[in-house]
C-alpha positions in Angstrom: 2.5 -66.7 -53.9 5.7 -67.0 -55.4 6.2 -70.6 -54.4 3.0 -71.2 -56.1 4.1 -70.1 -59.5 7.2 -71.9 -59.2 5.2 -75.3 -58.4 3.0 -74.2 -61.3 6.2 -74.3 -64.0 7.7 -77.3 -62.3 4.1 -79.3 -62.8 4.0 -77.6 -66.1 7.5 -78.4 -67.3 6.6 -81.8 -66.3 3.8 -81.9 -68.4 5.2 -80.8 -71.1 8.2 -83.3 -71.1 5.7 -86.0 -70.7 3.4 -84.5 -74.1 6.8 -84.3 -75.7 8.1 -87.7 -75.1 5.6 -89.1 -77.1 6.3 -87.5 -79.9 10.2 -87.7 -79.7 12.1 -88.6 -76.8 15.4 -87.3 -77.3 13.5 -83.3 -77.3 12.0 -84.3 -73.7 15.4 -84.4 -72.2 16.1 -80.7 -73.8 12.5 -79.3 -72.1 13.3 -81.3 -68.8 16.6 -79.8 -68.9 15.7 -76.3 -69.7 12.8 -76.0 -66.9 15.3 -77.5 -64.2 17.4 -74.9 -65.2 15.1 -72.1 -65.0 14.0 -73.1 -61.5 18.0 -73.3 -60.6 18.4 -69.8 -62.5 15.5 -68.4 -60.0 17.0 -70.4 -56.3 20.1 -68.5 -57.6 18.2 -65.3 -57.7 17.4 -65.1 -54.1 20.7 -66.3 -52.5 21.9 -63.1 -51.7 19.1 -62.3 -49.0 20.5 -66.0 -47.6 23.9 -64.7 -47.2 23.4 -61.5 -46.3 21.4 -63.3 -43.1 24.1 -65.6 -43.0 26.9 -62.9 -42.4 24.9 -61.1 -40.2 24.3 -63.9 -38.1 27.7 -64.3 -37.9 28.5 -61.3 -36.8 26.2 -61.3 -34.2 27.6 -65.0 -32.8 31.4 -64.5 -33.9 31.6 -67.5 -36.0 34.1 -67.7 -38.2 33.6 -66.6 -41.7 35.2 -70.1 -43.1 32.5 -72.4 -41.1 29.5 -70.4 -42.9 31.8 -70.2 -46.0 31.9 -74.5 -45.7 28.0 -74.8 -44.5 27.2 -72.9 -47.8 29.3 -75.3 -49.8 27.3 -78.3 -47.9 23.9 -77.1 -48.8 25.2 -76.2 -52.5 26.6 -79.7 -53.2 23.5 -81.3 -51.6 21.1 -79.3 -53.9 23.5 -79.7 -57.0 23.9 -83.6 -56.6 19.8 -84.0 -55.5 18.5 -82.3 -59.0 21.4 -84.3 -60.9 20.1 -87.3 -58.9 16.7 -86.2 -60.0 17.0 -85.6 -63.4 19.1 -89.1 -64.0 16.4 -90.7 -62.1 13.5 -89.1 -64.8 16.0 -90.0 -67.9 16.0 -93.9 -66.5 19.6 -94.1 -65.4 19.0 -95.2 -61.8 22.6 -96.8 -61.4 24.1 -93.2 -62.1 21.6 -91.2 -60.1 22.9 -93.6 -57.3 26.1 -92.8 -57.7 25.7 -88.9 -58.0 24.0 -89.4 -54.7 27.1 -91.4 -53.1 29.6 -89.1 -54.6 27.7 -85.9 -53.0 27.4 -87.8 -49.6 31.5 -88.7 -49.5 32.1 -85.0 -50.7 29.6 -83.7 -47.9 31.4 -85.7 -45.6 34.8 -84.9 -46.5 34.6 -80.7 -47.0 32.7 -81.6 -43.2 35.7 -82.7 -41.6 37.0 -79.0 -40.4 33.7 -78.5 -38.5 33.7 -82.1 -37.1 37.8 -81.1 -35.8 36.3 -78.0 -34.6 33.6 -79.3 -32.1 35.5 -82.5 -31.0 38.4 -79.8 -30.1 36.0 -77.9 -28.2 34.2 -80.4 -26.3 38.0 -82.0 -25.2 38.8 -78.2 -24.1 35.5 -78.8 -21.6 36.3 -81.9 -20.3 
């Protein structure tokens, strides 16, 4: 039920950025901004239960602590860079929500490159 409510504030915040447009556009980026960051604040909440399974799946698999350390930093610069993406979208500024998107792909790619190394090492250490 909790994803309920949270759907609820996100439709809600979206209302109320659209009611407050009308009447002044530059205060709809201020609601828009502060709802976003109110669901952020509440994703941040629960990330501890995430890593928590995260280190004990580790432990359980003997992966190293830096490839769960680097797969966190994926995920947290693909949700960062989608929600920047999103909220230059909803502002009008396409051309820069395009490039926060590019920029988050390239660094996705680059802090990659370790686990990439890692399984081409492996599968030459097979063959």
């Amino acid at each position: 039920m909790v994803i309920l409510k949270i759907a609820l504030i996100g439709i809600g915040g979206a209302i109320l950025t659209v009611v407050i447009r009308q009447f002044g556009k530059e205060y709809s980026v201020f609601v828009l901004l502060a709802v976003c960051l109110f669901l952020i604040a509440y994703l941040t909440s629960n990330v501890s239960v995430i890593v928590d399974f995260a280190e004990n799946l580790g432990g359980k698999i003997h992966v190293s602590d830096t490839y769960i350390n680097i797969l966190f930093k994926l995920l947290a610069i693909a949700f960062i860079c989608q929600v920047a993406s999103n909220i230059c979208q909803d502002l009008g500024y396409q051309s820069i929500s395009f490039q926060v998107e590019i920029i988050g792909k390239i660094s996705i790619f680059i802090l990659s490159i370790p686990i990439i190394n890692s399984l081409l090492e492996t599968i030459e250490s097979v063959m």
